[in-house]
C-alpha positions in Angstrom: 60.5 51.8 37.9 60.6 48.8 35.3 57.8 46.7 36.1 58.4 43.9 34.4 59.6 41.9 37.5 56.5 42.5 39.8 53.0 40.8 39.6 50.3 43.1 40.7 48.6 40.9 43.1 45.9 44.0 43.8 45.1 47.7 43.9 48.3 48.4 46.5 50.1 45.2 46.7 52.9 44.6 44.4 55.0 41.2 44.5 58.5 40.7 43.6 59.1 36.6 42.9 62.1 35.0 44.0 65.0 34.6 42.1 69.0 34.8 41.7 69.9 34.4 46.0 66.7 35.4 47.2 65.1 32.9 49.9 62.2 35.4 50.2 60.2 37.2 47.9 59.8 41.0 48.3 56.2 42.9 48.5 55.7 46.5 47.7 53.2 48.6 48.6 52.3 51.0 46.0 49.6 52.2 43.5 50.3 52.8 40.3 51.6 56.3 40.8 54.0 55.3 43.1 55.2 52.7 42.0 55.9 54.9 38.3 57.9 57.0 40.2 59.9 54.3 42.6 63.5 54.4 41.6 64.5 51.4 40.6 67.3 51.0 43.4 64.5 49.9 45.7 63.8 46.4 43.9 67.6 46.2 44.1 67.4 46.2 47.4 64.9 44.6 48.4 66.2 41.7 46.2 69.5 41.7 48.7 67.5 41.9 51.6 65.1 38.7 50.6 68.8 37.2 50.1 69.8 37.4 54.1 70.2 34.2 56.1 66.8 33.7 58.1 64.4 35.7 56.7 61.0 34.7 57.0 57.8 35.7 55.4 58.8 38.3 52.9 61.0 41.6 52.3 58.8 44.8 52.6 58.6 47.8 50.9 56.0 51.0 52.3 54.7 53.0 50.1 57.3 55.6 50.9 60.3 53.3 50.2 63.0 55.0 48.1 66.6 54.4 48.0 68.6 53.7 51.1 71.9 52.5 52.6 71.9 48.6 52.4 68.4 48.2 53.0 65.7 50.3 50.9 64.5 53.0 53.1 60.7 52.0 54.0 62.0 49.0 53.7 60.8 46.0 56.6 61.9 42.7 57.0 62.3 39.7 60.0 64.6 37.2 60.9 64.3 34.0 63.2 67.9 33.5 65.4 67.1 30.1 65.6 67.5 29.9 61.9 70.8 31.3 61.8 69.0 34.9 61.0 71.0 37.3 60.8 71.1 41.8 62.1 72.3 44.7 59.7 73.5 47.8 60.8 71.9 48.9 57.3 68.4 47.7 57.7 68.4 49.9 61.1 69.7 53.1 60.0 72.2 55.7 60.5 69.8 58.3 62.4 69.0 55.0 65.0 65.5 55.3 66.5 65.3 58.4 64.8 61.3 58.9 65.2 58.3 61.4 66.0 56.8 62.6 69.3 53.4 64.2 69.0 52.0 66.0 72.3 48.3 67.5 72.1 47.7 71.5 73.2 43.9 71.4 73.7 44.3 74.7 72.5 42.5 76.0 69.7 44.6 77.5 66.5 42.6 81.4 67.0 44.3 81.2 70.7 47.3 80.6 69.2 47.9 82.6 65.8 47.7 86.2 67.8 51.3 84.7 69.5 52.5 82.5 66.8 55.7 84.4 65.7 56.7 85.0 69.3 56.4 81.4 69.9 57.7 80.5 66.4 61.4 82.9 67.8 61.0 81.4 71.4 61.0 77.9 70.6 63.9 78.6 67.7 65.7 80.1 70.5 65.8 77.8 73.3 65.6 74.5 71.3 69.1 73.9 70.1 69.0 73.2 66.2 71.3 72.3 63.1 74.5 70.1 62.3 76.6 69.4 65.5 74.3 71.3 67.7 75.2 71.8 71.3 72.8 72.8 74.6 73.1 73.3 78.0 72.2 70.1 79.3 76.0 68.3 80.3 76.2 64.4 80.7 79.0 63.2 82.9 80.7 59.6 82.1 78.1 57.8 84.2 75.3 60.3 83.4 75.8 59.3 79.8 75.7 55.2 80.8 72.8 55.6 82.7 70.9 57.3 80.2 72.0 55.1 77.7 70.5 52.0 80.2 67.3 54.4 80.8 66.2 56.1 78.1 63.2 58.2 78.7 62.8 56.5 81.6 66.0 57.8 83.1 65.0 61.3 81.5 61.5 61.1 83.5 64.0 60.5 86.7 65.6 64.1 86.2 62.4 65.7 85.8 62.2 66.2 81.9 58.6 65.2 81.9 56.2 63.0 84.1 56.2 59.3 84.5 52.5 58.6 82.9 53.9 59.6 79.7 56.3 56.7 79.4 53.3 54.4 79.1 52.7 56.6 75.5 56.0 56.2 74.5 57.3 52.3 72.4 58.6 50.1 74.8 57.3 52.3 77.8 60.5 55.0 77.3 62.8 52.1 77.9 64.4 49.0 75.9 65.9 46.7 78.3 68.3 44.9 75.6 70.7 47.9 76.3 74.3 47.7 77.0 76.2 50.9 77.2 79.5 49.0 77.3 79.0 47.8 73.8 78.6 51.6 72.4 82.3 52.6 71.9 84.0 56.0 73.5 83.8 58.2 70.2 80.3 57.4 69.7 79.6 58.7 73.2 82.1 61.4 73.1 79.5 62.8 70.3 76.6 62.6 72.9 77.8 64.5 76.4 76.3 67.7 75.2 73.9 66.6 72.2 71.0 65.5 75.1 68.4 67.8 74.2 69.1 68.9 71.1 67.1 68.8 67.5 70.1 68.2 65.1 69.9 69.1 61.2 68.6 67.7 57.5 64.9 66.6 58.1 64.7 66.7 61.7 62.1 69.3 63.0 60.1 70.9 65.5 56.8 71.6 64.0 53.1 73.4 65.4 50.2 71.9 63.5 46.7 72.0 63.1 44.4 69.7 63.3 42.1 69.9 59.8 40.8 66.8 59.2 39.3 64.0 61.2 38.8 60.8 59.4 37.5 58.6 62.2 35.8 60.3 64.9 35.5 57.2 67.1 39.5 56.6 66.7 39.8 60.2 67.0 38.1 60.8 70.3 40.3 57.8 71.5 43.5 59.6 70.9 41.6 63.0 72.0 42.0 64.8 68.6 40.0 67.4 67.7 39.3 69.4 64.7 41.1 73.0 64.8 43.2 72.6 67.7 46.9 72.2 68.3 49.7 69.9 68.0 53.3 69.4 68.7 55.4 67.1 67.0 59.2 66.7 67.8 61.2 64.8 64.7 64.9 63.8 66.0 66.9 60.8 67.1 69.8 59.7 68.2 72.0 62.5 67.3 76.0 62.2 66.5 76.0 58.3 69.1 73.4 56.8 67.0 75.2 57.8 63.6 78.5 56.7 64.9 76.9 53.1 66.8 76.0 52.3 63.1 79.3 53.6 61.1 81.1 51.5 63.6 79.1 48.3 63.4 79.0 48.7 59.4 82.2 48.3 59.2 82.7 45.4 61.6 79.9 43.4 60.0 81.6 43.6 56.6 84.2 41.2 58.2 81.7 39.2 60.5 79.8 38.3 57.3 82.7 37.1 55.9 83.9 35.0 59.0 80.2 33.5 59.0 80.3 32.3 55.4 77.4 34.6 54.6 77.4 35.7 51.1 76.1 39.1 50.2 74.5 41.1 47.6 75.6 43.9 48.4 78.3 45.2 51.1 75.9 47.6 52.2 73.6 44.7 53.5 76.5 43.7 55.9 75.3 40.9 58.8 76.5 39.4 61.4 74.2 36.0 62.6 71.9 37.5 65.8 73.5 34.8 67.8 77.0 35.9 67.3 79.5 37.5 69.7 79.0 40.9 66.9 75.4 40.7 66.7 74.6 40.7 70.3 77.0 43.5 70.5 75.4 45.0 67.9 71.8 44.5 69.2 73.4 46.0 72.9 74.8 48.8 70.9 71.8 49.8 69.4 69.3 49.7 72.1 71.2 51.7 73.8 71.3 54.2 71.0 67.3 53.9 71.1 67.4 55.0 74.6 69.4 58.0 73.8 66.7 58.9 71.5 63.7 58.3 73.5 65.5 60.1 76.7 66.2 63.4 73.9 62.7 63.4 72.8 62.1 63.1 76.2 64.0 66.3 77.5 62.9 68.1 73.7 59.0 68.1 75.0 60.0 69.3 78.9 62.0 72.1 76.8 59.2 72.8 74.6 56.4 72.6 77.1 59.1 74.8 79.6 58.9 77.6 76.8 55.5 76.9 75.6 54.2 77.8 79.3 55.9 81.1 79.4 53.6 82.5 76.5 50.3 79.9 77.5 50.3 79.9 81.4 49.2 77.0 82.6 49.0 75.0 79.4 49.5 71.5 78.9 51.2 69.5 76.7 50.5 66.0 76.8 51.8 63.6 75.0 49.8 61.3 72.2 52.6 59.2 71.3 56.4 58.4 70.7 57.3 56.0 67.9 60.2 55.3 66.2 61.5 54.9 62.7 65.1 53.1 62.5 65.0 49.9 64.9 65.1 46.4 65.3 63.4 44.7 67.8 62.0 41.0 69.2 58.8 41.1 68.7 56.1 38.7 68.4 54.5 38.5 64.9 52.0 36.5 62.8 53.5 34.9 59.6 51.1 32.7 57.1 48.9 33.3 60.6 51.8 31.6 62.8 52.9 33.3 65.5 56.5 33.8 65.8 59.0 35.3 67.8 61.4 37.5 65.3 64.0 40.2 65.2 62.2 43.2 63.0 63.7 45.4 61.3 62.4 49.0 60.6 64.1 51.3 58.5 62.3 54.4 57.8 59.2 52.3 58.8 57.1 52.9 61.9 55.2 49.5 63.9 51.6 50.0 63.6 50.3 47.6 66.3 46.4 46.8 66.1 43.7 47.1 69.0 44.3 44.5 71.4 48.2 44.4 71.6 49.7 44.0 74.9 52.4 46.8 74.8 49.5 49.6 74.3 48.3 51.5 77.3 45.0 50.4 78.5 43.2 53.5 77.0 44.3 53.1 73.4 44.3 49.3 73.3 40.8 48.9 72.3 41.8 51.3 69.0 45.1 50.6 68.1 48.5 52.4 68.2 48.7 56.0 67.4 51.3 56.1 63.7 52.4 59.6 63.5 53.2 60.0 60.2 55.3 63.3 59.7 55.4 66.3 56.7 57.8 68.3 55.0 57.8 71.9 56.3 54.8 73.1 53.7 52.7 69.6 53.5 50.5 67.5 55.8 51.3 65.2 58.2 49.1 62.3 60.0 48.1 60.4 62.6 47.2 57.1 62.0 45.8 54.0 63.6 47.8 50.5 63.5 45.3 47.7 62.3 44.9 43.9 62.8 45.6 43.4 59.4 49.2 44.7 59.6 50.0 42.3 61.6 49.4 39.4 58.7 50.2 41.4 55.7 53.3 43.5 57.0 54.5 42.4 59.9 52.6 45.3 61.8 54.4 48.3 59.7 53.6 51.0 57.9 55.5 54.0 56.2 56.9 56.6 58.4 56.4 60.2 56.1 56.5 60.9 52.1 59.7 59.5 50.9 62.3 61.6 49.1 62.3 61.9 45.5 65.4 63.4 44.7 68.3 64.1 46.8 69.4 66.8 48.6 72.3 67.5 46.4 69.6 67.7 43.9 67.6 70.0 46.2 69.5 72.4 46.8 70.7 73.0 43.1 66.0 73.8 42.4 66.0 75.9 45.4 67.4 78.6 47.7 66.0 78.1 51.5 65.6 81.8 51.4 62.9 81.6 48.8 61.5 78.0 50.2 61.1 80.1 53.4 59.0 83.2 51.6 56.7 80.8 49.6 56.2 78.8 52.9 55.5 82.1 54.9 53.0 83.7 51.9 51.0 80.4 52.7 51.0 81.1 56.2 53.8 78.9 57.5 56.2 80.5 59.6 59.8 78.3 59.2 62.9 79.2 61.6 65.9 78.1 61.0 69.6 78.7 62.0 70.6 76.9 57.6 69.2 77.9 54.7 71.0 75.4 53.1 69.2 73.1 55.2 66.0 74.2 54.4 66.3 74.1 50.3 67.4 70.5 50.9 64.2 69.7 53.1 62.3 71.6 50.3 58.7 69.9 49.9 58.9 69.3 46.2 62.1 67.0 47.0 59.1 64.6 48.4 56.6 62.3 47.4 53.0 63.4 48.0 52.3 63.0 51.6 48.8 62.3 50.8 48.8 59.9 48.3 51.3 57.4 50.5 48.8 58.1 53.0 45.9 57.1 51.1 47.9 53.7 50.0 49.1 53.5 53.4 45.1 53.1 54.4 44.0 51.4 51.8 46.2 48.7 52.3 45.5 48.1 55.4 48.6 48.8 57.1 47.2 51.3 58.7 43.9 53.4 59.0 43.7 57.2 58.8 42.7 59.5 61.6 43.8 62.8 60.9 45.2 65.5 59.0 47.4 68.2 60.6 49.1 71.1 58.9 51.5 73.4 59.2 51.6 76.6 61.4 55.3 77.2 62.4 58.9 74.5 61.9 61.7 75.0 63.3 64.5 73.5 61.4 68.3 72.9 62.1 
């Protein structure tokens, strides 16, 4: 990246000044490596996005930001409706509330590598997997509408899962904003039999271990301990969510225009949050968050279902559920003002201090769990959201490693046949039903994990807990 538009303002803070349209100026959150190796896109865009109507504070970058549809991806930013602020389909996401689940085994990993192949084929055979992938769960018309009103919620209803996890999922397994009539019939004709279902590209279903513990006060918190277990489930909103934003691209193209709002890019298509489009947009979407939650939901119950069959009488429980691609009224501290705002999220996860309402009551004194997840051969981490997120990035930090290349590129460097021997010569078992899907997932297509990690904390947008890697991924 050409750096002669930033001013380092410190050791992981990176400002972009505003000029041209901008009303904002764009941070980035980087050290030098990172930034070296940012593609230049990402200033781009997160010039456009400082350029919306309403913004307030600043346009964000994570240190895992890298090229994206409208809005950088890692890229964060809020917008005040009585302002005339505006919602973009693009600064959401495609893969809407597409996110990570992470549920705790309390089993250690010598109980489970004796069994780990046999799990490894289980779980790749009842845990439906790859592009346009199909189970056996069928949604009726009204079936679909209430879970798209429900969410996990409605999931926890039909017995995928117990109703104390909600409290450990965002927004307790449930966004109220929701209104199925706004999501249109061929985005929930791709839905009636996608409910439980993994889907493909980096999407996963991954058993880790536990190696590291960074803060062992946090980490008792969260219940985390050093060479035991976990589960994490990578998905979203499958085919509705990706069809809820095609739909409402292309219908904000035009609203922008109707609304006199000028933009940089047609990617960054708007529609005012007050509009008749961007409330349907905002029902729309929360609905398509609720189909995520309620299929990470009935993923777990599926997983724990097989799980128990190999570990009677095993539990599963569940750390956390955050999301990636959202936006969502929140309240938020600007120049140390409290504000009500619309945040976007795109390939960002919240990271809410100790003391925030929405937390349960036995992880509010620590903070919120931000499960940050791998790629197949590297770590992934847990997190804890901090107070000073909440003043320096409007309680966000990054949500994995970041691509580096893309998956056209990927797959012309490697075959997912060898990806799959080098993974399993370094003890990682992968299952997959597309080898094509796992050369474009490849690990050296990403940034180092570790490193955005390290920013990531250093920053403080968030403040390491652990380290987990790889034992088995399923793939699609």
């Amino acid at each position: 990246m050409n750096r002669a538009q930033l001013t380092r303002k410190n050791e992981t803070e990176w400002m972009l000044e505003p000029h041209g349209a901008m009303r904002a100026p764009g941070v980035l959150f980087a050290d030098e490596a990172l930034i070296e190796d940012m593609d230049e896109q990402v200033l781009h865009q997160l010039a456009g996005v400082a350029s919306l109507p309403g913004i307030v504070g600043a346009a964000y970058a994570m240190p895992d930001a890298h090229w994206g549809y409208g809005f950088p991806i890692g890229g964060v930013a809020a917008f005040d409706a009585d302002q005339g602020g505006v919602v973009s389909a693009g600064g959401v996401g495609f893969d809407i509330s597409c996110g990570v689940r992470t549920a705790l085994t309390k089993l250690h990993v010598d109980e489970i590598r004796p069994k780990l192949e046999k799990l490894a084929n289980l779980l790749l055979a009842r845990i439906p997997a790859g592009v346009g992938s199909t189970g056996t769960i069928k949604l009726s018309t009204t079936e679909l509408d209430d879970m798209l009103a429900g969410g996990a919620v409605w999931a926890v209803q039909r017995g995928y899962g117990t109703a104390r996890e909600l409290e450990r999922i965002e927004s307790h397994g449930c966004v109220l904003e929701a209104d199925p009539a706004q999501v249109s019939q061929n985005a929930k004709g791709r839905q009636y039999d996608e409910m439980g279902t993994l889907g493909s590209g980096n999407h996963y279903l991954e058993l880790q271990e536990i190696v590291e513990i960074h803060d062992e006060r946090i980490a008792a918190a969260y219940g985390l301990r050093v060479g035991e277990v976990a589960v994490s489930i990578h998905c979203g909103s499958r085919g509705l969510g990706h069809q809820v934003a095609t739909e409402y691209s292309k219908r904000m193209v035009a609203a922008a225009a109707r609304h006199g709002i000028a933009l940089a890019d047609r990617e960054l298509a708007c529609a005012p949050l007050r509009s008749d489009e961007g409330r349907a947009y905002l029902g729309a979407m929360s609905a398509a968050i609720n189909c995520a939650l309620a299929n990470r939901q009935m993923l777990l119950e599926l997983v724990r279902r097989a799980w128990q069959e190999i570990f009677r009488g095993a539990e599963l429980d569940l750390l956390y559920d955050v999301s990636h691609n959202t936006c969502r009224l929140e309240d938020t501290l600007v120049d140390g003002q409290p504000q009500k705002l619309w945040v976007h999220r795109k390939g960002a996860t919240r990271a809410f201090g100790p003391g925030h309402p929405e937390l349960p009551p036995d992880l509010r004194a620590v903070g919120q769990p931000v499960l940050i997840g791998g790629t197949m051969g590297t770590a992934s981490y847990i997190l804890a959201g901090t107070a000073e997120s909440a003043t320096r990035a409007l309680a966000s930090a990054c949500h994995g490693a970041g691509r580096t290349m893309s998956r056209t590129q990927a797959t012309k460097k490697w075959q997912g046949r060898q990806v799959m021997d080098d993974l399993a010569r370094r003890g990682v078992l992968i299952r997959t039903r597309s080898y094509r899907g796992i050369a474009e997932e490849a690990p050296g297509a990403y940034k180092d994990v570790d490193r955005v990690v390290e920013v990531t904390h250093a920053a403080g947008l968030a403040r390491k807990v652990a380290r987990l890697v790889p034992l088995a991924c399923v793939k699609g």
